[in-house]
C-alpha positions as CSV (number, residue, x, y, z in Angstrom):
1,X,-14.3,-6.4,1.8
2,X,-13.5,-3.9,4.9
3,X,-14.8,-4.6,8.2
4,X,-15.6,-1.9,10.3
5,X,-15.5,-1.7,13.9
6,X,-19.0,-0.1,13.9
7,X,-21.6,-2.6,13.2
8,X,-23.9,0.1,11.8
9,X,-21.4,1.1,9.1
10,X,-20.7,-3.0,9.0
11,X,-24.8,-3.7,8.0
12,X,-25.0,-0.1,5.7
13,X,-21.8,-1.3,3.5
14,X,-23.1,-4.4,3.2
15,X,-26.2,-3.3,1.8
16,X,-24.8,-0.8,-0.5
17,X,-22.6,-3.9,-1.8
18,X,-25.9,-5.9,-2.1
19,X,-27.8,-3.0,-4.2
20,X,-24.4,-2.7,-6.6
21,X,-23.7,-6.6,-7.8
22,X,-22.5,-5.6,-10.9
23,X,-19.7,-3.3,-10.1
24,X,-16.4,-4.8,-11.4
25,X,-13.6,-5.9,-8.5
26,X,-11.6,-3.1,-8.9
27,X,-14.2,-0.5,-8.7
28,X,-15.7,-2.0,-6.0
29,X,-12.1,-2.0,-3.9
30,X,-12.3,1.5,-5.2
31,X,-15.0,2.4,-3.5
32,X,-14.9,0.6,-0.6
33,X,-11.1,2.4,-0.3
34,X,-12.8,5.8,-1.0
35,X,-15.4,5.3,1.9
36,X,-12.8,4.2,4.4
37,X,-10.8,7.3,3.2
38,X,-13.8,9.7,4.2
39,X,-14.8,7.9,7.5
40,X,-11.1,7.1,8.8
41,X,-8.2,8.5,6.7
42,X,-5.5,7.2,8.5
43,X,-6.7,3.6,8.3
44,X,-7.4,4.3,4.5
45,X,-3.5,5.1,4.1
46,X,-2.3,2.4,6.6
47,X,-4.3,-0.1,4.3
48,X,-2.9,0.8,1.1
49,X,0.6,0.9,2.6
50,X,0.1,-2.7,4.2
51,X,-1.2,-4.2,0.5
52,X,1.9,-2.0,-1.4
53,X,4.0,-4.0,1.5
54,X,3.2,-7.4,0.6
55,X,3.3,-6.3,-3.5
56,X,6.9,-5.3,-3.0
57,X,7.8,-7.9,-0.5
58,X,6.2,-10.7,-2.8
59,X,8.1,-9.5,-5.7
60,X,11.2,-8.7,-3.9
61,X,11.2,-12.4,-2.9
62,X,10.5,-13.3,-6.3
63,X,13.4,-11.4,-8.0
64,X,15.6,-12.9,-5.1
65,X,14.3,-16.6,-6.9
66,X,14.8,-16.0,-10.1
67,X,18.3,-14.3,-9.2
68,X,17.3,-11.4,-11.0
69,X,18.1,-9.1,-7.5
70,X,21.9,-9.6,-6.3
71,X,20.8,-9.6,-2.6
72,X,21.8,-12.0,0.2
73,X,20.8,-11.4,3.6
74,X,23.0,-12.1,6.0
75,X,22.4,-12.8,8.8
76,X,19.3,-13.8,7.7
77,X,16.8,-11.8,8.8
78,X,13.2,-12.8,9.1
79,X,12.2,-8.7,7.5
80,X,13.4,-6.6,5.8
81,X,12.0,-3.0,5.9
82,X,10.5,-1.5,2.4
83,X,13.2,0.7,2.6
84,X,15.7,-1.6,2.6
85,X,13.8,-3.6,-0.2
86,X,13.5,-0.6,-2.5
87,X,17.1,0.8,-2.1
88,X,18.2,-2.6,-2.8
89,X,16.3,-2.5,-5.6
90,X,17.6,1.2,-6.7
91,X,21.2,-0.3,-6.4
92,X,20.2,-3.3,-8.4
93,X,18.4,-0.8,-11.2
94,X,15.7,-2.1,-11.2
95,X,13.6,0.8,-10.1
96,X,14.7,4.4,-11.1
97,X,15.6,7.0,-8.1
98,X,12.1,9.1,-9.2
99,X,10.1,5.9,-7.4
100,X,12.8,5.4,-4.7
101,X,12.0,9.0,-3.6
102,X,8.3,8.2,-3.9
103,X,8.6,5.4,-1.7
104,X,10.4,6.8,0.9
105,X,8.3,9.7,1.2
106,X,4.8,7.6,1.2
107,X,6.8,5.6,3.9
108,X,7.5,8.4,5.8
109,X,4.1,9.5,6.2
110,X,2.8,6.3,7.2
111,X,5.0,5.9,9.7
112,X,4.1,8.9,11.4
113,X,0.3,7.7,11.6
114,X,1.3,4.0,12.6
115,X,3.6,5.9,15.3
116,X,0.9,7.4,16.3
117,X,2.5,10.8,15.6
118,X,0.6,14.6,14.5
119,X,0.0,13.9,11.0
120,X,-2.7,16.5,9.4
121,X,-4.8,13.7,6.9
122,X,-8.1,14.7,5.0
123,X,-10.1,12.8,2.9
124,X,-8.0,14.4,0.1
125,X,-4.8,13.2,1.1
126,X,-6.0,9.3,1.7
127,X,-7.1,9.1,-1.7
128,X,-4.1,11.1,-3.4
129,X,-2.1,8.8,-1.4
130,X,-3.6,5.8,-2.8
131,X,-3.2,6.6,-6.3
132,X,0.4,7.7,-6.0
133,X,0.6,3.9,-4.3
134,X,-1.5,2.7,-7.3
135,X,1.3,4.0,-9.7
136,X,4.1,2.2,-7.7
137,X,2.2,-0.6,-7.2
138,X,2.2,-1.1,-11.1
139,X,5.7,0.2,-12.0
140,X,6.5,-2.8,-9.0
141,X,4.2,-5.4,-11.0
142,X,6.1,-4.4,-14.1
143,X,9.7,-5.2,-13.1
């Protein structure tokens, strides 16, 4: 569940969540994305980006285990940017180059907001960008 900085939008969400019990998980995460998308949309795509992080990080990890990724990091470094995780995975094919791209632009947006830099985001865009993430976030799952 989000926690806004705004104790009035804190008490309204939870009552909306206390009126909808029977929403599933994932349509509940849904929503509770689409809301923060239309209050804050930079937040929205900074909070997808952070979960699509730990996804790819967890499963980059993973592969590393099951020595299914030819990667050693040396010297070892405590991270590794999602760039680096994803061309590693390119080179590796274990992604194709059409997600690769994806990635790297997503990435590139949200650097630009976590930079703090002039980045024109709607409503629209936060939840576009989430869904493109969604698609990556599976095609990541799957590997």
């Amino acid at each position: 569940q989000l926690t806004y900085c705004f104790p009035l939008i804190d008490d309204w969400v939870n009552e909306i969540n206390e009126q909808d019990d029977e929403v599933d998980d994932s349509t509940e995460e849904s929503n509770d994305y689409e809301l923060l998308a239309s209050i804050e949309p930079r937040a929205a795509i900074l909070q997808t980006w952070g979960e699509y992080e730990k996804l790819l990080r967890d499963k980059f990890n993973k592969l590393i285990e099951e020595k299914r990724l030819n990667y050693y990091n040396r010297p070892k470094r405590k991270f590794l940017s999602v760039s680096e995780m994803m061309f590693q995975l390119l080179k590796n094919k274990l992604i194709d180059k059409n997600s690769y791209e994806h990635s790297k632009e997503l990435n590139y947006l949200r650097n630009m907001i976590a930079h703090g830099e002039d980045a024109d985001t709607s409503t629209e865009m936060a939840l576009e960008y989430n869904e493109t993430l969604g698609k990556l976030k599976k095609y990541i799952n799957e590997i």
